[in-house]
N, C-alpha and C positions, 0 to 999 in steps of 0.2 A: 935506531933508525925511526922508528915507530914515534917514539918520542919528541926526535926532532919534525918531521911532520906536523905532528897537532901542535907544535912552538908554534908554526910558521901559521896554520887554522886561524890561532886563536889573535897571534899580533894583527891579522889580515879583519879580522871580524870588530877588533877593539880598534882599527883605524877606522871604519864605516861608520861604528857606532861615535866614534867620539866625533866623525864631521859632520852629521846628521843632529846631534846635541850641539853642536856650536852653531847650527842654522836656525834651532828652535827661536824665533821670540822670547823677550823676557815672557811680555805679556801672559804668553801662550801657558806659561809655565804656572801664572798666579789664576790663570782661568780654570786652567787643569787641577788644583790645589781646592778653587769655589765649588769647581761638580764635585769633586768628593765628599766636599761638605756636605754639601746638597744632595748626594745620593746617600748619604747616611740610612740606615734604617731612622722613623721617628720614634718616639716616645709612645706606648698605648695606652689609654686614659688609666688604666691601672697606675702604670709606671708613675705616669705624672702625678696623681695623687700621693702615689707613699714617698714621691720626693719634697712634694710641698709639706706632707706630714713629718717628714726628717728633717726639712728646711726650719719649717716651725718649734719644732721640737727644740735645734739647738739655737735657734732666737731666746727660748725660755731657758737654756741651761748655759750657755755664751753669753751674756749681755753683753749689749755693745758699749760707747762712753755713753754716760749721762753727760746731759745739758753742760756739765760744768768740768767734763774731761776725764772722768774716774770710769774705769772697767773695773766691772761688778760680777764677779765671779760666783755661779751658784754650786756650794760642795757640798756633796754628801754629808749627811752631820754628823757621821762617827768618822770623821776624817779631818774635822776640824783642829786645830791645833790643840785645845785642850788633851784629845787623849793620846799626847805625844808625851803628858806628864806619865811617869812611871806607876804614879798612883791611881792615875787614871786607865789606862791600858783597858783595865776589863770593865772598865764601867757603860753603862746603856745610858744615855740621858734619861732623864726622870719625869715623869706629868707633873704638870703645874700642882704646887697647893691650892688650901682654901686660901684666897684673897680675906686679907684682914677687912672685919667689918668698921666702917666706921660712917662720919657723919658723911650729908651732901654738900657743904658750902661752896667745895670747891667748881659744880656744875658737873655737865654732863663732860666726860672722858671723850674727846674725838682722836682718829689716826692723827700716829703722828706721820706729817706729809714732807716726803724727801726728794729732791729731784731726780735721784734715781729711777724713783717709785711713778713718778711723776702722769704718767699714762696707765698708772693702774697694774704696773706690774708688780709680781713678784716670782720670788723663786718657785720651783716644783717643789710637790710634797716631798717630805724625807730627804730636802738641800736646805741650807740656810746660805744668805747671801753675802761675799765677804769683799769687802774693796781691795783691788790688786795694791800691792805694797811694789815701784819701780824702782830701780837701780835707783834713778834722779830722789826719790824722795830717802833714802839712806845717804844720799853720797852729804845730802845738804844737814842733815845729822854733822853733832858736835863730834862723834867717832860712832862706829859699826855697833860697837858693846853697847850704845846707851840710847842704841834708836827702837822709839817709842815708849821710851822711860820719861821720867821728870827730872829733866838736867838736875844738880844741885852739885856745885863745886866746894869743897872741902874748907875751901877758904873764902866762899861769898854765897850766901844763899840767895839773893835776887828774888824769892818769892814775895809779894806782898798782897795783904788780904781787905776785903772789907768786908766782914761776917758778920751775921749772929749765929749763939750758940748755946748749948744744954750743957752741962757736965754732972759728974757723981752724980749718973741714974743708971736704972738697967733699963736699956732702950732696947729693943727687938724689930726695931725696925724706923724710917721716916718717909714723911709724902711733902712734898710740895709742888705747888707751880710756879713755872720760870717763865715770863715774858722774853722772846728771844731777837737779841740783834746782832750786825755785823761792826763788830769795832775794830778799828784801824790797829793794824800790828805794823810797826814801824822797822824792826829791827832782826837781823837775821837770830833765830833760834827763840826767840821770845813767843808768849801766847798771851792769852784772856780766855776766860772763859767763867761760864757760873754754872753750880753747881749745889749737890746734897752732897755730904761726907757723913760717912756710920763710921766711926772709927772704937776701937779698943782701949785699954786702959794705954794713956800715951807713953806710961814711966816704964813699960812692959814691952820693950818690942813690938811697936806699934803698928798695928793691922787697920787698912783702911778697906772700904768701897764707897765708890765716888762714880756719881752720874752726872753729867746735864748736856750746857751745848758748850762749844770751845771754836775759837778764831786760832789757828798754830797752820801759818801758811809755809815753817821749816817743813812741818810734820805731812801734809796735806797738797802737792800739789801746785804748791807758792799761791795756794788758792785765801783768800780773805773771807768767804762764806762761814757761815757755823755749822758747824759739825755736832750730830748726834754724839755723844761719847760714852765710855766706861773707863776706869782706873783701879788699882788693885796695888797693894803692898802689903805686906805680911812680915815684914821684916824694917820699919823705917825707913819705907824707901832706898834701903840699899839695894832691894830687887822689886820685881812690877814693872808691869806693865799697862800702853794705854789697849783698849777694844779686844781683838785676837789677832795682836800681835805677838803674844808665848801664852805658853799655857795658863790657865787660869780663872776662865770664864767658857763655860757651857753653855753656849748660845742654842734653843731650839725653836727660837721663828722663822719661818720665810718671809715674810714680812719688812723687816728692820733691818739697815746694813748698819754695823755699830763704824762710824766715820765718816757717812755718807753727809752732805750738806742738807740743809733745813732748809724748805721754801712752806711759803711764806715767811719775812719777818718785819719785826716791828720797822715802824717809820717815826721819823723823832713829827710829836705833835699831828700824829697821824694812827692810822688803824694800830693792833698792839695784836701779837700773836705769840700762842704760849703753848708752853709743853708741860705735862702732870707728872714725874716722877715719884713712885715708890720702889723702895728698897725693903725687905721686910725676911724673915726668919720665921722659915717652915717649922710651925713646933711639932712637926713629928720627926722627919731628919734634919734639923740643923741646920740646910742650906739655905744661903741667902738668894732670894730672887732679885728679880727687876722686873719691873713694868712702865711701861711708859702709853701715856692715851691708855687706850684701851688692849694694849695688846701688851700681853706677858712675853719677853724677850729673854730670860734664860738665867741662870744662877751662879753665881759660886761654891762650888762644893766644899763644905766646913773642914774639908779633910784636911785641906789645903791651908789653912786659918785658925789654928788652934787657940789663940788669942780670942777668937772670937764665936765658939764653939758655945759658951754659954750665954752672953749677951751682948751687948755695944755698949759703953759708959759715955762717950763727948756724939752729940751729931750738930753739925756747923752747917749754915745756908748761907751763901752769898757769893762774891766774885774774889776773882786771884790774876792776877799779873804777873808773867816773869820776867825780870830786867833783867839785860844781860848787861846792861852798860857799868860797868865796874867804877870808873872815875868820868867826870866831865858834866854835861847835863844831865838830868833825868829823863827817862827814857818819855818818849809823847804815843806810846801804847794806851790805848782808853782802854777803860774798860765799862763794861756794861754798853749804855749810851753812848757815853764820853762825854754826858753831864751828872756833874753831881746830884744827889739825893735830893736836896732842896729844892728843887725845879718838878717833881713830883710826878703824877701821874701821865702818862704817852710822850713823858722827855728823860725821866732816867728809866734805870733798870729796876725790875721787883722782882721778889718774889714771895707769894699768899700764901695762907691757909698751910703755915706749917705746923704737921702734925706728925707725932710720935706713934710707936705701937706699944704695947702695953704686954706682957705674961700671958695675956687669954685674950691674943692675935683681935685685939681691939685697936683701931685710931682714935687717938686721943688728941683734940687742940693742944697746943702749946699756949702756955698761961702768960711763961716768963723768960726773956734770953738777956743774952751776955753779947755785947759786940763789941768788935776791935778792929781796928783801922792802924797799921802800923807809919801811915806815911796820910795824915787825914787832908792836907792841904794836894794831896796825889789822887788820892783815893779816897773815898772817903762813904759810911754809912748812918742810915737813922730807922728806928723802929716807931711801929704803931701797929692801931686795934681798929677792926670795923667788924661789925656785927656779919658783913659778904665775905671778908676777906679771912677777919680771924687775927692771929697773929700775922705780919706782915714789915717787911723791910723795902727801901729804896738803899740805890747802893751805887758806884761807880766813880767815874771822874775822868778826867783828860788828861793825866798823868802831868808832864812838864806844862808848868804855867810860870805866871808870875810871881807865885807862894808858892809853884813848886819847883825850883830852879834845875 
């Protein structure tokens, strides 16, 4: 009885209420919705400060895109992909060695300037900063296994060089500077790029480290810019990888993103801007570093490189191309400038003052090289001496021409 009663209450009270709500105004209802807002309690200057202070904070540990579309992730550094190696596991990153002494020819060492960087940022202390890797830049990968390796098909190598180079020595190290531009990559999966190579006995399971800047708009974004780089292979390129994209390189600056684009660069017959790379070999443990400008950007741990454990025997300077184009024309990827060497100073590509390291962590000039141009009416190089520069090379070309069909 009781029961029924309060049925009858509540159906009488939810008929009121529901004709009283169908009378409301929308309006009434979005006004009603603004005083709430508006009566909120505020913020009290405490408050607002530690959220500007949290806001800030994760501007410096989130970076947003840079100028050129790349989110730049700043992580922890023992979280990096290297110590995902098993060999790495308990390893701390290492202080910088003594920098090899050597001559001044090459000038004063400035940053090198990235448009990530571009405002002056960097990562927080005890982060290094690493460029987000998206679905989109995998999917345009030749397959999943081989992204951010150096293609190389079993049945067509497509690489082609214009270098100089040293061989049958014990080298522990090399420095050069690269004048840096952006050349046209024409074709899906192809690059350019110029670089230093420390490579090991080649008949031996051939172990590289490899720096400079590279155009790979597969790899990068479908971006045409030049990219800071590193490279690695311990095995003849059956395995390696580019920057920290697997394990391999122990990066400890905030500083540097290793794939981030290069700003300023050269202009053909106009201003010329360059980057100092050395590679060189801690003679107390083994590891090989990197620096670039003036800032030491992080190692390979020799554990990893047993090949290369006691010295470097070939180190090569100069540019590379990948054609992917199997039969029909030759591919029109430049490299360098996208003029060849004989056009000379602020119209091709260089790079000066290449110098070696020596058993007792000395720069030594370089006296004498070897260069090779597999395709020279494609590509093509030429060396010289200047009392500024030192040993020095021009190098490039415009790939498909009229001598290069």
């Amino acid at each position: 009885m009781k029961s029924s009663i309060f049925h009858e209450i509540y159906s009488i009270v939810s008929a009121i209420f529901l004709f009283f709500l169908l009378l409301t105004p929308v309006s009434s209802a979005i006004e009603l919705k603004d005083l709430g807002h508006v009566n909120q309690p505020s913020e009290s200057n405490g408050d607002s400060k530690k959220m500007k202070l949290i806001k800030d904070t994760l501007r410096k540990i989130n970076k947003p895109f840079s100028p050129d579309g790349d989110i730049i992730d700043c992580v922890m550094i023992h979280l990096q992909p290297a110590f995902d190696h098993p060999m790495l596991k308990a390893v701390r990153p290492l202080d910088p060695p003594e920098i090899p002494n050597g001559n001044k020819n090459g000038g004063l060492e400035s940053e090198v300037k990235q448009l990530w960087s571009s405002n002056r940022e960097s990562c927080p202390h005890g982060t290094i900063p690493i460029r987000r890797t998206t679905d989109s830049d995998i999917l345009r990968s030749n397959s999943i296994s081989e992204f951010g390796m150096k293609f190389t098909d079993s049945s067509y190598n497509g690489h082609e060089h214009a270098i100089a180079f040293v061989r049958d020595g014990e080298f522990y190290g090399a420095k050069a500077t690269l004048n840096v531009w952006a050349p046209n990559v024409t074709r899906v999966g192809e690059f350019s790029l110029s670089q230093i190579w420390v490579i090991s006995d080649p008949s031996k399971n051939m172990s590289t480290f490899e720096a400079g800047w590279q155009v790979s708009p597969t790899m990068y974004n479908n971006s045409n810019l030049p990219r800071f780089f590193t490279y690695w292979t311990n095995d003849g390129y059956r395995s390696g990888c580019y920057n920290l994209m697997c394990s391999g390189f122990i990066q400890t600056t905030p500083k540097i993103c290793l794939g981030a684009a290069i700003a300023p660069i050269s202009k053909y017959n106009g201003g010329q801007f360059v980057i100092t790379i050395l590679i060189w070999q801690d003679p107390r443990h083994g590891n090989w570093w990197l620096k670039v400008g003036s800032t030491i950007v992080g190692y390979w741990p020799v554990a990893l490189f047993p090949n290369l454990k006691e010295h470097a025997t070939v180190i090569e300077y100069g540019g590379e191309v990948y054609n992917a184009q199997t039969e029909g024309p030759h591919t029109s990827t430049k490299m360098g400038s996208g003029h060849f060497p004989s056009e000379g100073y602020r119209k091709a590509a260089y790079i000066r003052n290449m110098e070696f390291v020596d058993q007792d962590n000395n720069l030594i000039p370089i006296q004498s090289v070897e260069l090779l141009a597999e395709r020279e009416n494609c590509y093509n190089v030429r060396n010289g001496f200047d009392s500024n520069w030192g040993n020095y090379i021009f190098f490039g070309g415009p790939g498909n021409n009229p001598n290069c069909p």
